[in-house]
Z-matrix of the N, CA and C atoms (Angstrom, degrees):
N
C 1 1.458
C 2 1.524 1 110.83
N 3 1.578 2 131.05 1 -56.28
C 4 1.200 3 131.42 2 164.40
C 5 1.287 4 126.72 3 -29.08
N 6 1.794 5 113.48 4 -41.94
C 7 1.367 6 111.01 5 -146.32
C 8 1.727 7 90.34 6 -92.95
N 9 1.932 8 104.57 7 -28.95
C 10 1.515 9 109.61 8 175.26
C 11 1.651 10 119.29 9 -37.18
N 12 1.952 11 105.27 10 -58.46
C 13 1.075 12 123.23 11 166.64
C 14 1.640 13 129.37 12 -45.07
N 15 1.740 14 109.00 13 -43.27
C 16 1.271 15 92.66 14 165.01
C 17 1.601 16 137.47 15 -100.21
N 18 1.441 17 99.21 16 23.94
C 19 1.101 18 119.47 17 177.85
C 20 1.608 19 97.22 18 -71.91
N 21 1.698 20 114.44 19 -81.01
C 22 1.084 21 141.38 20 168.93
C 23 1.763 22 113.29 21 -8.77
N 24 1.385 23 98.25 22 -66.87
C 25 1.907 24 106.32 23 -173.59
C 26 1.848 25 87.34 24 -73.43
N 27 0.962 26 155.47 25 -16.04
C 28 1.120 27 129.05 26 172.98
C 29 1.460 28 119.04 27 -96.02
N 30 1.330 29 122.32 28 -3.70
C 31 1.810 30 130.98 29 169.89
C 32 1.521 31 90.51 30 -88.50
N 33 1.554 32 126.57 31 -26.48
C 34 1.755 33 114.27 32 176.22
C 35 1.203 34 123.85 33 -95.07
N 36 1.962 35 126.01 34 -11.94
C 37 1.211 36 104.46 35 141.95
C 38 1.235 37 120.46 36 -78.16
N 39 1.498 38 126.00 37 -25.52
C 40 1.744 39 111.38 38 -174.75
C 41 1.792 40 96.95 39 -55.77
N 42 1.137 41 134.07 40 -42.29
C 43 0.824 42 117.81 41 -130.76
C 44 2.018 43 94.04 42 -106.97
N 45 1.631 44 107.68 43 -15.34
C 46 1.383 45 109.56 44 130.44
C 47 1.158 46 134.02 45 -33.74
N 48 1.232 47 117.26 46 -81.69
C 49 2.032 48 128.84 47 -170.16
C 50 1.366 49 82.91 48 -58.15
N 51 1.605 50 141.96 49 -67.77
C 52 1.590 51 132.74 50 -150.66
C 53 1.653 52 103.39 51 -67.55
N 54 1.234 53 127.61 52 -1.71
C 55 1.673 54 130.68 53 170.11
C 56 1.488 55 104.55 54 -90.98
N 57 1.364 56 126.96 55 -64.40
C 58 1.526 57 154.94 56 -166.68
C 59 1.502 58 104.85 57 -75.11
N 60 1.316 59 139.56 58 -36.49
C 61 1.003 60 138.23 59 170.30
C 62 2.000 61 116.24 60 -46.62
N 63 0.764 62 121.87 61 -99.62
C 64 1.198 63 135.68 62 156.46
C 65 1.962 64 105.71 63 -2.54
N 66 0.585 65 99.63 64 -58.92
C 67 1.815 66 114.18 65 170.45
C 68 1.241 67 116.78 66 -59.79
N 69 1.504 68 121.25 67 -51.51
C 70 1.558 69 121.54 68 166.91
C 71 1.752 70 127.72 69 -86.74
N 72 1.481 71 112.51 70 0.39
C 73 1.116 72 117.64 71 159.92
C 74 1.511 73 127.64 72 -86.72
N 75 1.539 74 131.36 73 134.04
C 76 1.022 75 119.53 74 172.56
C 77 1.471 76 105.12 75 -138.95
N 78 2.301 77 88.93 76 125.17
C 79 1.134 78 101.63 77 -153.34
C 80 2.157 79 94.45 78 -109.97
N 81 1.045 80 89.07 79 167.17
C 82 1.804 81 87.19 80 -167.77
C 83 1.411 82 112.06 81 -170.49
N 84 1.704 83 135.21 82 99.21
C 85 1.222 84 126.28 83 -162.02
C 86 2.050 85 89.53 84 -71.18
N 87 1.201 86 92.19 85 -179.87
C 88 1.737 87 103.58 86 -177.81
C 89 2.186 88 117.53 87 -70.08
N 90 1.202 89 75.65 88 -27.80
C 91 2.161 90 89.84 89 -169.14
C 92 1.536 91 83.10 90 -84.58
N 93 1.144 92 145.62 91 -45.50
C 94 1.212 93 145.78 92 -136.92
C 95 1.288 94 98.11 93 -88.58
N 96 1.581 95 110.22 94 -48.42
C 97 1.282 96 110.69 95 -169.07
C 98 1.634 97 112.66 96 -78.89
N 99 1.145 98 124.37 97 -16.37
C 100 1.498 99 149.61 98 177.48
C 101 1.603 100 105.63 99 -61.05
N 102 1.428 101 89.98 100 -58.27
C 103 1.691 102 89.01 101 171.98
C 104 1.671 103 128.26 102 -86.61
N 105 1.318 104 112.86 103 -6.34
C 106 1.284 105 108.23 104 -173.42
C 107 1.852 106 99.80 105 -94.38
N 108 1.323 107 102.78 106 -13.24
C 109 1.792 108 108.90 107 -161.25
C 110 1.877 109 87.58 108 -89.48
N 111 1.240 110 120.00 109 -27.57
C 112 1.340 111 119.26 110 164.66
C 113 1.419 112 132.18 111 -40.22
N 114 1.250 113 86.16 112 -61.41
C 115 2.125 114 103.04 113 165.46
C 116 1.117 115 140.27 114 -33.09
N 117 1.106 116 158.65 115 -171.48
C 118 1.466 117 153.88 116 156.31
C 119 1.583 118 99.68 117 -116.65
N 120 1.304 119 119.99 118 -12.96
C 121 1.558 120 119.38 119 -170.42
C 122 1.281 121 110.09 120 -102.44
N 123 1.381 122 115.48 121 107.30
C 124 1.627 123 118.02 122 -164.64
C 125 1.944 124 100.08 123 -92.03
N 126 1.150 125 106.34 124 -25.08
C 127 1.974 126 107.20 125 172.77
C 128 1.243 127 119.41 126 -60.66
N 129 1.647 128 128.64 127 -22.36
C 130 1.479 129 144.93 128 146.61
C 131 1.372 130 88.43 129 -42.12
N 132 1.251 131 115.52 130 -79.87
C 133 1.589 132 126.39 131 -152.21
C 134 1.243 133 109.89 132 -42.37
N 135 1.215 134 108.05 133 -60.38
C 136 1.209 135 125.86 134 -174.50
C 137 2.172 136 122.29 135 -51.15
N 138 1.346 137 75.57 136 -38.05
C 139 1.957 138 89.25 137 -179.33
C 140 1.804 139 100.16 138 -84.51
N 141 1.053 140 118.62 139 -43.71
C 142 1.400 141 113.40 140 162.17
C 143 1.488 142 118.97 141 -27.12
N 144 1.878 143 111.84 142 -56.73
C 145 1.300 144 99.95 143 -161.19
C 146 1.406 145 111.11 144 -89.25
N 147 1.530 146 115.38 145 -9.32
C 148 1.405 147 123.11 146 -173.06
C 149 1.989 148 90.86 147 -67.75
N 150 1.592 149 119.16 148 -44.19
C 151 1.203 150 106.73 149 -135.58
C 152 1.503 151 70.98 150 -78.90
N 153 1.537 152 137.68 151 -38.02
C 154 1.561 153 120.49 152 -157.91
C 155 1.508 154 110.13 153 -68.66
N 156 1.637 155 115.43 154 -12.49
C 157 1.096 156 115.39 155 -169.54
C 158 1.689 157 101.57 156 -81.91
N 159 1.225 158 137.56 157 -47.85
C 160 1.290 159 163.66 158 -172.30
C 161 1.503 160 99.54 159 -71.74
N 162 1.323 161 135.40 160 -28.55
C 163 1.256 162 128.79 161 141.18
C 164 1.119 163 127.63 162 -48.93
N 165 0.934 164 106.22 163 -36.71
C 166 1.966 165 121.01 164 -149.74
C 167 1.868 166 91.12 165 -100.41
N 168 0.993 167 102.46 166 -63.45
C 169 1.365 168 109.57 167 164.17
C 170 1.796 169 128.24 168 -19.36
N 171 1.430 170 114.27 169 -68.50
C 172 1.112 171 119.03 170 -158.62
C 173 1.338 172 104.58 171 -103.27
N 174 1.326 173 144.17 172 51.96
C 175 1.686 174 152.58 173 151.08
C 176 1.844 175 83.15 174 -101.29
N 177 1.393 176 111.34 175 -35.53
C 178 1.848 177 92.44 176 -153.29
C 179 1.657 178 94.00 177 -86.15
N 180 1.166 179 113.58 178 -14.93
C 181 1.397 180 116.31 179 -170.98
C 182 1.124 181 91.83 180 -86.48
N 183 1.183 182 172.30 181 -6.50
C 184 1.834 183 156.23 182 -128.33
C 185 1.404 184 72.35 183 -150.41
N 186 1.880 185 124.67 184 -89.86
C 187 1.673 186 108.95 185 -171.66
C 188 1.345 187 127.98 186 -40.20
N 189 1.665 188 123.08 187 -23.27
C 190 1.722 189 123.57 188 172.43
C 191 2.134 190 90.35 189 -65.27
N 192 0.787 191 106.03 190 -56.81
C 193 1.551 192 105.13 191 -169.99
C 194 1.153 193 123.93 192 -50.14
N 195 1.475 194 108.56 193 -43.01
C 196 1.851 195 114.92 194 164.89
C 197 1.248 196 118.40 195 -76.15
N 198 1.500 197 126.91 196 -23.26
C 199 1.257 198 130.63 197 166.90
C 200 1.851 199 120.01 198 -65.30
N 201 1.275 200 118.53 199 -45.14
C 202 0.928 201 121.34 200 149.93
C 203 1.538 202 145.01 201 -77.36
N 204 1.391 203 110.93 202 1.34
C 205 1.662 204 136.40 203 150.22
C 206 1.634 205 98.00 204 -67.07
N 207 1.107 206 133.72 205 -58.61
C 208 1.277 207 127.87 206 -167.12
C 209 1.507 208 115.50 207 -65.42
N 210 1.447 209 102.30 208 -37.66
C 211 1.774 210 120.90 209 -162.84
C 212 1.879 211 81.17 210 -68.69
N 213 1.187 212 139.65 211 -45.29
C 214 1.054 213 152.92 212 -174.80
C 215 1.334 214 102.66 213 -46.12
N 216 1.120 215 121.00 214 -64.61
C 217 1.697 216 136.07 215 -161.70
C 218 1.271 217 102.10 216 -70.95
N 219 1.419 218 114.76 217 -32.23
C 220 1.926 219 118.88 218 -162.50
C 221 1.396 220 103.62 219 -77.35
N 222 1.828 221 95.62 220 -42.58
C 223 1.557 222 90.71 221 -166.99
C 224 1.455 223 134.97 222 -87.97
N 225 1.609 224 93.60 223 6.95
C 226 1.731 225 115.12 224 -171.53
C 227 2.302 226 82.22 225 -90.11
């Protein structure tokens, strides 16, 4: 029963930080940020870093998923 339980709270923080992550990073190449800090329009700015983040983001999310597709297959 314990080990059920701490199975559980640790698939709900991974699966915490892998929601929340992405949200508390702010990612911004150097030219990009040069020109957007130029502007007066910070909602540009702002959608910029969401989309670089959401780039950046989802290669690690697809390999966590196949990595644990496999861990799946091995351990059955």
């Amino acid at each position: 029963m314990r080990s059920i339980i701490g199975k559980t709270v640790k698939k709900i923080w991974l699966g915490a930080i892998m929601v929340l992550l992405p949200m508390l990073s702010s990612a911004q190449c150097a030219m990009c940020r040069a020109v957007l800090e130029s502007q007066d329009d910070s909602s540009m700015a702002e959608g910029i870093n969401n989309g670089i983040v959401y780039l950046m983001a989802l290669p690690y999310i697809l390999v966590g998923a196949l990595f644990y597709i496999v861990y799946r297959k091995m351990k059955t």
